[in-house]
C-alpha positions as CSV (number, residue, x, y, z in Angstrom):
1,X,8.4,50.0,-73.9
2,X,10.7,51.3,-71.2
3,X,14.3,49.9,-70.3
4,X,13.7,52.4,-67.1
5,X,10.9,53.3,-64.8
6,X,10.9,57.4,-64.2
7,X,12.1,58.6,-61.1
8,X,8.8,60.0,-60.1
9,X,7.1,57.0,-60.2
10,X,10.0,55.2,-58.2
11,X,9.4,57.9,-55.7
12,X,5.8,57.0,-55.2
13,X,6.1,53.5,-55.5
14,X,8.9,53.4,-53.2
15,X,9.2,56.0,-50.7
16,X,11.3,56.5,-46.9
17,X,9.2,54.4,-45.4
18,X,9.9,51.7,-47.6
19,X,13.9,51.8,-47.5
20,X,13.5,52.3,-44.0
21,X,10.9,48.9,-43.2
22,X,12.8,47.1,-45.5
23,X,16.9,48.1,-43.7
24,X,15.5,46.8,-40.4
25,X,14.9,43.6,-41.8
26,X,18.2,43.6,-43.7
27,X,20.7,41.0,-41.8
28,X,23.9,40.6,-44.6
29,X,23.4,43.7,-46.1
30,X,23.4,47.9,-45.4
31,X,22.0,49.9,-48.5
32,X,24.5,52.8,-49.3
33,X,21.7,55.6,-49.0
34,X,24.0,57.4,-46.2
35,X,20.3,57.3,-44.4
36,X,21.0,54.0,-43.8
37,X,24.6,53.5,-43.9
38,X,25.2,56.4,-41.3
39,X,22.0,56.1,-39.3
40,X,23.0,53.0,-37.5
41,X,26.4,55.0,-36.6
42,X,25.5,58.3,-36.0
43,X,22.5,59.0,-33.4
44,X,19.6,60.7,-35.5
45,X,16.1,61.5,-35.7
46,X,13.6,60.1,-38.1
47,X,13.2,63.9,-39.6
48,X,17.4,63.6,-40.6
49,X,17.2,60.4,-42.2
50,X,14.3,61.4,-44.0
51,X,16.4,64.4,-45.2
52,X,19.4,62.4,-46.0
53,X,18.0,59.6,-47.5
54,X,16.2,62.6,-50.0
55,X,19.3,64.6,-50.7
56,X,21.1,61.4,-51.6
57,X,18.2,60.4,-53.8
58,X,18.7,63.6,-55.8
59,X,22.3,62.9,-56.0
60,X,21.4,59.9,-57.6
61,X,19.4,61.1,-60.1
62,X,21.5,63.9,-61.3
63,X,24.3,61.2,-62.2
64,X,21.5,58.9,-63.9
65,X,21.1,55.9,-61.3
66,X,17.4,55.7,-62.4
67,X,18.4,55.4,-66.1
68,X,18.1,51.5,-67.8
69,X,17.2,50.8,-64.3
70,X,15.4,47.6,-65.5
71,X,17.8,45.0,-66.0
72,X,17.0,41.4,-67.0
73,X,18.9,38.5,-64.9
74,X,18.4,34.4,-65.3
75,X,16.9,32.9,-63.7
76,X,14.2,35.3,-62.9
77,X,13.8,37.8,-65.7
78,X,13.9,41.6,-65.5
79,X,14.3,43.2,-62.1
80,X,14.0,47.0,-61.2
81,X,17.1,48.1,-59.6
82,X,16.2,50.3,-56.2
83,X,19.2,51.4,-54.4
84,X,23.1,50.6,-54.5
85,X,24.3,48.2,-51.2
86,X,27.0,46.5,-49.4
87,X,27.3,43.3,-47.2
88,X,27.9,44.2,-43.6
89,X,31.7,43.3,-43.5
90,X,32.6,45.4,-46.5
91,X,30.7,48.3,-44.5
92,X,32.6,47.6,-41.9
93,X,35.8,47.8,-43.7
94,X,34.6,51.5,-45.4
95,X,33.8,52.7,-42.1
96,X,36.9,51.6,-40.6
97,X,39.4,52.8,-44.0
98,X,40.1,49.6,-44.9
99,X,38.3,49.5,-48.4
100,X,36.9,52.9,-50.5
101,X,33.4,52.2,-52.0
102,X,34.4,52.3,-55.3
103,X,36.5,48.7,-54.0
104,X,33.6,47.2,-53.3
105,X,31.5,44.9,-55.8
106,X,28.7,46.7,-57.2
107,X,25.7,45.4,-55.1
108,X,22.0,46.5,-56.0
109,X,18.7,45.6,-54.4
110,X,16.7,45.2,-56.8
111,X,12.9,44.2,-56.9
112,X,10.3,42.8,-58.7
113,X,6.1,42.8,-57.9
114,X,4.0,40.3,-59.6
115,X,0.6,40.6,-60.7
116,X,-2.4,38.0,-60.0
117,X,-1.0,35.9,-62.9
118,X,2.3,35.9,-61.4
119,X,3.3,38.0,-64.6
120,X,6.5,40.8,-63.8
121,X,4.9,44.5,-63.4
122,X,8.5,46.4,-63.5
123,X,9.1,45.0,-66.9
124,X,10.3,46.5,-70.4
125,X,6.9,45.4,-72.2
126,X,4.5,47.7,-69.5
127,X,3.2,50.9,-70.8
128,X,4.4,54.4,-68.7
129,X,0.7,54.3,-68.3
130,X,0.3,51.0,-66.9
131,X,3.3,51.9,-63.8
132,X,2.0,55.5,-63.4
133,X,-1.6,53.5,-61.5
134,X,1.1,51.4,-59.0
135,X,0.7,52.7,-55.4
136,X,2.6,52.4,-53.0
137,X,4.7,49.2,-52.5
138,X,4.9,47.9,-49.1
139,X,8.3,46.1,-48.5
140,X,6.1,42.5,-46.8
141,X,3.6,42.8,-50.1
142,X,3.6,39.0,-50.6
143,X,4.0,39.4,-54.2
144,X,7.5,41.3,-54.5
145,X,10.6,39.6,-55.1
146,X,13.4,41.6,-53.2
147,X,17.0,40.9,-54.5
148,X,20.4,41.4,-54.4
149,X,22.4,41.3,-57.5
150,X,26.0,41.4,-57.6
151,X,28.1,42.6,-60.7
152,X,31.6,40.9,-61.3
153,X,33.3,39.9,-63.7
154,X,32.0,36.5,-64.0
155,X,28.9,37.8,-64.5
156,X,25.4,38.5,-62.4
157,X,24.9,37.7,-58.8
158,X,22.1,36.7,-57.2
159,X,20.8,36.7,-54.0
160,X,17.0,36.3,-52.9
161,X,16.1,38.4,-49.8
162,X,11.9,37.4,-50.4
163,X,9.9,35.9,-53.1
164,X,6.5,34.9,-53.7
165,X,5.3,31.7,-53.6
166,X,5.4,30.9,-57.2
167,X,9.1,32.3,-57.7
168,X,10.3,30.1,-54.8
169,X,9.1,27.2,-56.6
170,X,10.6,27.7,-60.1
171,X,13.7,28.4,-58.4
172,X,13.4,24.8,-56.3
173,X,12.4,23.3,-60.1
174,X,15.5,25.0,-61.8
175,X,17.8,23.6,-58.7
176,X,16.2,20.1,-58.7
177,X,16.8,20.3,-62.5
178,X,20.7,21.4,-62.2
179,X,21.4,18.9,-59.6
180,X,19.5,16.0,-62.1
181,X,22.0,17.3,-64.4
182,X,25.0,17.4,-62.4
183,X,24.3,13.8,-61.6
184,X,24.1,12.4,-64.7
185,X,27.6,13.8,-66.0
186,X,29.3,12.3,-62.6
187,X,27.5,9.2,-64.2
188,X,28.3,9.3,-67.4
């Protein structure tokens, strides 16, 4: 059972095009990929950020970025994490000197695809096998869950970008169920 998901097959899975789709729907958020981070800075062509967002990705593999890259958070279960990010204003700030990256919270979009079942596929319990026959994801694919979780020191943060049908309402069940809750201690 895997805690990661190789490198190769995140390449496949999730190439340019996807990172590329997916940061022109972003609205709150800019990954770090210096692709993306630069490219809405600095004039280039699609051939550049192709380039950078590569060399960056082979920086992030030679300091183990795609290692335990599966990482379980509640509500939702294990996620695959895709690519370090930032909100907008704390780009901002690094652009402008204000804050270094290493003062920003970690941020990471991470992802999840469900099967017909609505079972996870980037989970611990599937074979090397089983993720070597994934294609291409496509960033609208109506079955992936794109996230944002934060690390602090309270804990996990969450912060759903897209989810499938069946996702959007367990999380609607689990907030119906917390508000229930909160209303019968304020009663009680």
């Amino acid at each position: 059972m895997p805690r990661n998901i190789n490198t190769k097959d995140i390449n496949r899975m999730f190439p340019f095009e996807f990172f590329s789709e997916l940061n022109d729907q972003l609205i709150s958020y800019s990954m770090l990929n210096s692709a993306f981070f630069l490219g809405m800075h600095i004039k280039m062509d699609e051939l550049k950020k192709r380039e950078l967002f590569e060399k960056d990705r082979i920086k992030a593999q030679t300091i183990g970025l795609n290692e335990n890259n599966i990482l379980s958070v509640e509500p939702l279960g294990e996620l695959l994490l895709l690519e370090t990010c930032c909100t907008l204003q704390e780009k901002e700030a690094i652009l402008k000197g204000g804050l270094q990256r290493s003062q920003v919270p970690l941020s990471i979009l991470a992802v999840q695809l469900y099967d017909s079942s609505h079972l996870a596929v980037f989970a611990s319990d599937v074979t090397d096998e089983s993720i070597e026959r994934i294609p291409e994801v496509l960033w609208d694919d109506p079955n992936l869950l794109i996230a944002i979780v934060t690390l602090g020191e309270e804990g996990a943060n969450l912060s759903i970008l897209k989810a499938p049908p069946s996702v959007e309402q367990l999380l609607e069940q689990i907030l119906h169920e917390n508000t229930d809750l909160e209303m019968q201690k304020d009663n009680e």
